[in-house]
C-alpha positions as CSV (number, residue, x, y, z in Angstrom):
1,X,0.0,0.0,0.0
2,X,1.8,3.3,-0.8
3,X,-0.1,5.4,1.6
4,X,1.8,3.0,4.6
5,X,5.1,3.3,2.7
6,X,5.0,6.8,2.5
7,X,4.0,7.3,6.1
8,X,6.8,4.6,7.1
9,X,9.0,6.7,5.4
10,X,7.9,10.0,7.0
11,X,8.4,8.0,10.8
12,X,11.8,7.4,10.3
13,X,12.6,11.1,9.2
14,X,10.7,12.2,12.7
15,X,12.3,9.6,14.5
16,X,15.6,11.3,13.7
17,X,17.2,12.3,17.1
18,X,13.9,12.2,18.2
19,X,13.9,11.4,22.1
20,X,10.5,9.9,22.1
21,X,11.1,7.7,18.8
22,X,7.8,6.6,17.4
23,X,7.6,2.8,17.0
24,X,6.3,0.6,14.4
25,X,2.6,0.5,15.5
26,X,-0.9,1.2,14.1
27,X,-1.7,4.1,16.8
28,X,1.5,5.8,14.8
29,X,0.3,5.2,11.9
30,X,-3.2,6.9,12.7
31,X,-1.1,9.8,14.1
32,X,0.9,10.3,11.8
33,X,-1.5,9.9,8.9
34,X,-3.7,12.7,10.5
35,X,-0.4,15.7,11.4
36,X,0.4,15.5,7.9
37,X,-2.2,14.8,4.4
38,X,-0.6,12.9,2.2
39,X,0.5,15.5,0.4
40,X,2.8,17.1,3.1
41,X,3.9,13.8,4.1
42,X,5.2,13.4,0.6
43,X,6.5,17.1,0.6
44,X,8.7,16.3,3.6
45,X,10.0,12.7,2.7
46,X,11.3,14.0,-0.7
47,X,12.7,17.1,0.1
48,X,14.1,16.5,3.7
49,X,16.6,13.4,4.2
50,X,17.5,14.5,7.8
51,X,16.2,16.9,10.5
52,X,17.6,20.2,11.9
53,X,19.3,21.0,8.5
54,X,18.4,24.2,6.8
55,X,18.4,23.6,2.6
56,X,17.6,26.6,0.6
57,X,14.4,26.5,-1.2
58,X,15.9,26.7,-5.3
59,X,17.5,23.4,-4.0
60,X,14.0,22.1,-2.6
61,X,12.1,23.0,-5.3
62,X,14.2,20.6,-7.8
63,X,13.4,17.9,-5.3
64,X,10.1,17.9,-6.3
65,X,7.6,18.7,-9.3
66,X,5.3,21.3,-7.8
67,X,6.6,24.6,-9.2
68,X,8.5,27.1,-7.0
69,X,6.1,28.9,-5.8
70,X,3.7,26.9,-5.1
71,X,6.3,24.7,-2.7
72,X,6.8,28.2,-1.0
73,X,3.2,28.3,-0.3
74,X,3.2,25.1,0.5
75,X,5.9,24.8,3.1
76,X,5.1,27.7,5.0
77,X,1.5,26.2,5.7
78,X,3.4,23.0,6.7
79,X,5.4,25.9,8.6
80,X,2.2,27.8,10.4
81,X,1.0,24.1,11.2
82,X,4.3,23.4,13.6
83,X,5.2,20.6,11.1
84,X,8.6,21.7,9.6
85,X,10.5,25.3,10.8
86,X,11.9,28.0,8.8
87,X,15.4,28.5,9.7
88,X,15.5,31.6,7.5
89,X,13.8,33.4,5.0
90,X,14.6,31.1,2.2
91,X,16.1,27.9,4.1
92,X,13.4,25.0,5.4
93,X,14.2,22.1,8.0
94,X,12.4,19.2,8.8
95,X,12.5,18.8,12.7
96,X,12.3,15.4,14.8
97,X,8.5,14.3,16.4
98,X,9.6,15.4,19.9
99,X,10.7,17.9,20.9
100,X,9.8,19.5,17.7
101,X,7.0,18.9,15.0
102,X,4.1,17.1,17.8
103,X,5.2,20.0,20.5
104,X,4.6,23.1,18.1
105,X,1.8,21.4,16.3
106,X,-0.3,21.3,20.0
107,X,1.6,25.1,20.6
108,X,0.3,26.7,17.4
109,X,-3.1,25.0,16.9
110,X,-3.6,25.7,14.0
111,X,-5.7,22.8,12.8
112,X,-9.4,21.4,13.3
113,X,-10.3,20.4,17.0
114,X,-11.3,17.2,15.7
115,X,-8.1,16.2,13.9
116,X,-6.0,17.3,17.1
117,X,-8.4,15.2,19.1
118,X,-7.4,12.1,17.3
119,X,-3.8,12.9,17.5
120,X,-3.9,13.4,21.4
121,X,-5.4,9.5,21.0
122,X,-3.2,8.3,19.1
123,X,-0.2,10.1,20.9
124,X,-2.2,8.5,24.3
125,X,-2.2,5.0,23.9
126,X,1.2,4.9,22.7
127,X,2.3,6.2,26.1
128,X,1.1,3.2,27.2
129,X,2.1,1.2,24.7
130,X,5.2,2.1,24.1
131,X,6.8,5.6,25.5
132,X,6.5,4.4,29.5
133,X,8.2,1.3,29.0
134,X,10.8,2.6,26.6
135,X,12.0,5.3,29.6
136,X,13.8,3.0,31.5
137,X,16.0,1.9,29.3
138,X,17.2,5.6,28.8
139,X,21.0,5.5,29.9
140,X,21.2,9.2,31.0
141,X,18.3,11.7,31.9
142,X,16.8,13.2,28.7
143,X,14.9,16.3,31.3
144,X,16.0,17.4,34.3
145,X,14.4,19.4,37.5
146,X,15.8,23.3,37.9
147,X,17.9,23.1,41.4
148,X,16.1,24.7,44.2
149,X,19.3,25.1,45.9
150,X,22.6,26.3,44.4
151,X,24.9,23.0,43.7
152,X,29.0,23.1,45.2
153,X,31.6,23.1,43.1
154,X,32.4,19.7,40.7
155,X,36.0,20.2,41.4
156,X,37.7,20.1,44.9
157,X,41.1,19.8,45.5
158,X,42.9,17.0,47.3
159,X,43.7,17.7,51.1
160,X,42.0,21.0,50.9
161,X,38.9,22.0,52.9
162,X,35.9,24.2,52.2
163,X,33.5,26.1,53.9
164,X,30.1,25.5,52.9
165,X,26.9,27.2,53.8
166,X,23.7,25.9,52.5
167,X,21.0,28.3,51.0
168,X,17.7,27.8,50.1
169,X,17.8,30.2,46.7
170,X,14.2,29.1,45.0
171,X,14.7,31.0,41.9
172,X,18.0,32.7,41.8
173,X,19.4,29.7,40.4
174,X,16.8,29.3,37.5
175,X,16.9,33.7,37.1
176,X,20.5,32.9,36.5
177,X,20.1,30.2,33.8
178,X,17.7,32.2,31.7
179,X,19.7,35.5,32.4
180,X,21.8,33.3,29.8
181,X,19.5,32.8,27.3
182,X,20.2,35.0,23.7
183,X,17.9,36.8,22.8
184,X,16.3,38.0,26.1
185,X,12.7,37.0,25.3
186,X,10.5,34.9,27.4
187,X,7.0,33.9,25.9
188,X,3.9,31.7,28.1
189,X,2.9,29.6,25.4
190,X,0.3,26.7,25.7
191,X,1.8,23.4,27.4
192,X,1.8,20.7,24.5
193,X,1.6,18.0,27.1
194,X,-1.6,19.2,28.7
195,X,-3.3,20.5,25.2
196,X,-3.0,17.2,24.2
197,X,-4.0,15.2,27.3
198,X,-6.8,17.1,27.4
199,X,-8.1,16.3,24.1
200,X,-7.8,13.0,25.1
201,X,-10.2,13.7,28.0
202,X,-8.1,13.9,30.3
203,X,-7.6,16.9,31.9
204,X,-4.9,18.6,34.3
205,X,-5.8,17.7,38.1
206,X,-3.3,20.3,38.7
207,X,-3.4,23.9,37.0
208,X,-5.7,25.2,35.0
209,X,-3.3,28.2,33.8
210,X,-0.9,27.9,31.3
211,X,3.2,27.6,32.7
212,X,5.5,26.8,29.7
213,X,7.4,28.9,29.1
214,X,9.5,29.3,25.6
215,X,13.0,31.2,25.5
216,X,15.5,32.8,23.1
217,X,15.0,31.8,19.0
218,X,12.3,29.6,19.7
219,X,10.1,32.2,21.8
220,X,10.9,34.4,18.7
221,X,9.2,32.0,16.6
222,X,6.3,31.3,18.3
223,X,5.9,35.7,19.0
224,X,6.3,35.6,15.0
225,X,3.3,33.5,14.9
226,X,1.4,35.4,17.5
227,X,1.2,33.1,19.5
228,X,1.5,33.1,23.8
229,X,2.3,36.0,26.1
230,X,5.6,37.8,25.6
231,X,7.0,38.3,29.7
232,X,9.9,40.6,31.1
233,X,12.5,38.3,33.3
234,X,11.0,39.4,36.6
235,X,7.3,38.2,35.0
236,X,8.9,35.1,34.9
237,X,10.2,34.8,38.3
238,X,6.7,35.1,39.3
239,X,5.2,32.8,37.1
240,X,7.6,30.5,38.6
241,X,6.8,31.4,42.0
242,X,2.6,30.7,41.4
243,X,3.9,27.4,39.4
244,X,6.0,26.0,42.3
245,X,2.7,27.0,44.8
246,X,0.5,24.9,42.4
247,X,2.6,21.7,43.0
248,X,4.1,21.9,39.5
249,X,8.3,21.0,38.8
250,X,10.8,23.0,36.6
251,X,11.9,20.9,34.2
252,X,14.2,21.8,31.4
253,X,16.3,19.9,28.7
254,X,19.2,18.1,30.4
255,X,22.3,19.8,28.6
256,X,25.0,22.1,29.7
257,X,23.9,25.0,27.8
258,X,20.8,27.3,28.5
259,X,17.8,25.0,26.6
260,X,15.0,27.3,25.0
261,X,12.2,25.3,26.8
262,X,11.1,25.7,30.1
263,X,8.3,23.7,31.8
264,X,6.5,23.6,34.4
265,X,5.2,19.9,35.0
266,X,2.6,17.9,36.5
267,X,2.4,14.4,37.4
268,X,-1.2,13.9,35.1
269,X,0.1,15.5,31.7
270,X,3.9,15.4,31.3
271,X,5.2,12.3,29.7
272,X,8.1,11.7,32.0
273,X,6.4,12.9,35.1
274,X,3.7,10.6,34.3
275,X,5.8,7.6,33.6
276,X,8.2,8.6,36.7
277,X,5.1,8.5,38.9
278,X,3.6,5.2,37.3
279,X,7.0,3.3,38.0
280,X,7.9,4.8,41.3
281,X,10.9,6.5,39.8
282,X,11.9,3.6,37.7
283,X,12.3,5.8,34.9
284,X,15.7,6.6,33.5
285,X,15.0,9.3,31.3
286,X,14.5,12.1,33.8
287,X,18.1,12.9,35.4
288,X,18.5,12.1,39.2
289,X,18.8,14.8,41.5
290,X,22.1,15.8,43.3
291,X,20.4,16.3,46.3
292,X,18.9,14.4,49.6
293,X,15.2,15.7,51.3
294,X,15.7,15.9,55.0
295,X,12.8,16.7,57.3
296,X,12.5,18.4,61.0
297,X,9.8,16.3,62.5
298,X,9.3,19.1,65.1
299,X,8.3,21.7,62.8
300,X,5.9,19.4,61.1
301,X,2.0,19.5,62.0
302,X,0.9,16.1,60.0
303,X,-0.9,18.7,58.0
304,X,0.0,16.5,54.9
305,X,-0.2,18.9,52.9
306,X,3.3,17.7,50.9
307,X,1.7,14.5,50.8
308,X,-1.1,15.8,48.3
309,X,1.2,18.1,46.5
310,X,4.2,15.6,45.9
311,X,4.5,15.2,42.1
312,X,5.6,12.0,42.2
313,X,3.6,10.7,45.0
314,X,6.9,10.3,47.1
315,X,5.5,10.8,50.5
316,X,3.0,9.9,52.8
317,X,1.4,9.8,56.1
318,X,3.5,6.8,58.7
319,X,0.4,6.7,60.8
320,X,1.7,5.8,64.2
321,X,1.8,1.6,65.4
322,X,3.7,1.8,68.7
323,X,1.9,2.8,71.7
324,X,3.2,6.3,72.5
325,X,2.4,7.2,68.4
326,X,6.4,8.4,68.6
327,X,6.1,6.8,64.8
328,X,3.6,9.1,63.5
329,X,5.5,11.0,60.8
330,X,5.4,12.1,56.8
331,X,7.9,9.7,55.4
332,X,9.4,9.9,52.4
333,X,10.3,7.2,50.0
């Protein structure tokens, strides 16, 4: 059937240094077949051999038989769709399924309700099928929580000592990560994760306000586009601030430079988080923390409040079994 090769052909492009590869299953096929007609599929197979690599358009247009133009048209509706990005005004790339094309497609929105619907389907069961499993097998974190306190030195030197002072610094250590990010622009989009749950029917338990926040070229994109809320630095800070007081986690790419994404995730919509919390941490693809909890057990009421705001469902009420209920605690796995 040439409608399944093309769309074969079309999974392995997106699977290109995609983190969240898209198996070899009929829910992709039903996704895929419904993010791109048949004739963008067969726009981006034939003119696209890789992702992330800009081509100029004269050497597009001899990749295929639709006249110059036309392709222009053509790609920059595949472009206002999230499905490709324009590095330039005359270069095009094809970009992998996630983080890329599936993120800005949910992002933009710029298709029928109905046809993102059964996307979000799609795009659901194979997070059961596939996507949860697949995370523990990751060998280092793919995503990984902004510090809430700053981190000591990697390097210190034999038979010297240090003084160290712990400080709880909330947000001066994400301020200073996006302080870094060129250009200075900070736009709230829509979360893809929870756009798409919920058109699944399955709605945030969490928030009901939009946290994600895009940075640097890529909030320039999606400003371009008109679409999200264009913040100051400081507008960000407090975003933060009402995130972290909504029991959400700051979550950005897990490289050494600044990423251009940064979320703000809950345990019902985010992919990792959701897998994280399913396996009781079993998954590999979100990086461990540096850090060890520590409780006072005298400040603590038993209010259990952290209980019911714990993203990952990591602690919970020890009611008390010995006879003077010294064992009644918030414990925390």
């Amino acid at each position: 059937m040439k409608e399944a090769g093309l769309y074969e052909k079309l999974r392995l492009l997106l699977n290109s240094m995609s983190v969240l590869p898209l198996p070899r299953h009929d829910a992709t096929f039903r996704l895929l077949t419904n993010l791109f007609d048949e004739e963008e599929a067969e726009i981006a197979v034939s003119c696209f051999d890789k992702v992330n690599q800009p081509i100029q358009i004269d050497d597009l247009s001899k990749k295929v038989s639709i006249p110059r133009d036309e392709l222009i048209l053509k790609l920059d509706d595949m472009v206002d769709k999230g499905l490709i990005r324009k590095a330039s005004a005359d270069t095009y790339m094809a970009v992998s399924f996630y983080p890329g094309s599936i993120m800005n497609y949910f992002v933009l929105a710029r298709t029928p309700l109905e046809t993102r619907k059964k996307i979000s389907e799609a795009a659901l069961e194979l997070s059961h099928v596939s996507w949860d499993q697949e995370m523990f097998d990751r060998k280092y974190g793919l995503w990984r929580v902004m510090p809430a306190v700053k981190p000591t030195e990697k390097i210190i030197a034999i038979n010297e000592s240090i003084e160290v002072e712990n400080k709880v610094l909330p947000y001066e250590i994400i301020r200073e990560h996006v302080s870094k990010i060129e250009p200075q622009l900070f736009v709230v989009v829509p979360c893809a994760c929870r756009e798409y749950m919920g058109l699944a029917g399955k709605n945030c338990q969490r928030t009901e306000n939009n946290y994600c926040i895009s940075s640097g070229a890529a909030a320039a994109h999606f400003k371009a586009k008109g679409v999200g809320r264009e913040v100051s630095l400081d507008e960000l800070v407090e975003i933060l601030e009402d995130a972290e007081q909504e029991g959400l986690v700051h979550m950005t790419t897990n490289i050494q430079e600044t990423a251009t994404i940064l979320c703000n995730c809950c345990p019902c919509c985010c992919i990792y988080l959701r897998a994280f919390a399913k396996t009781g941490g079993g998954v590999g693809a979100i990086s461990k923390s540096n850090f060890e909890p520590h409780r006072n057990r005298d400040l603590c009421q038993l209010c259990e409040y952290c209980s019911q705001i714990c993203p990952t469902g990591a602690i919970f009420h020890h009611y008390p079994h010995s006879r003077d209920a010294s064992d009644d605690y918030m414990k925390i796995r």
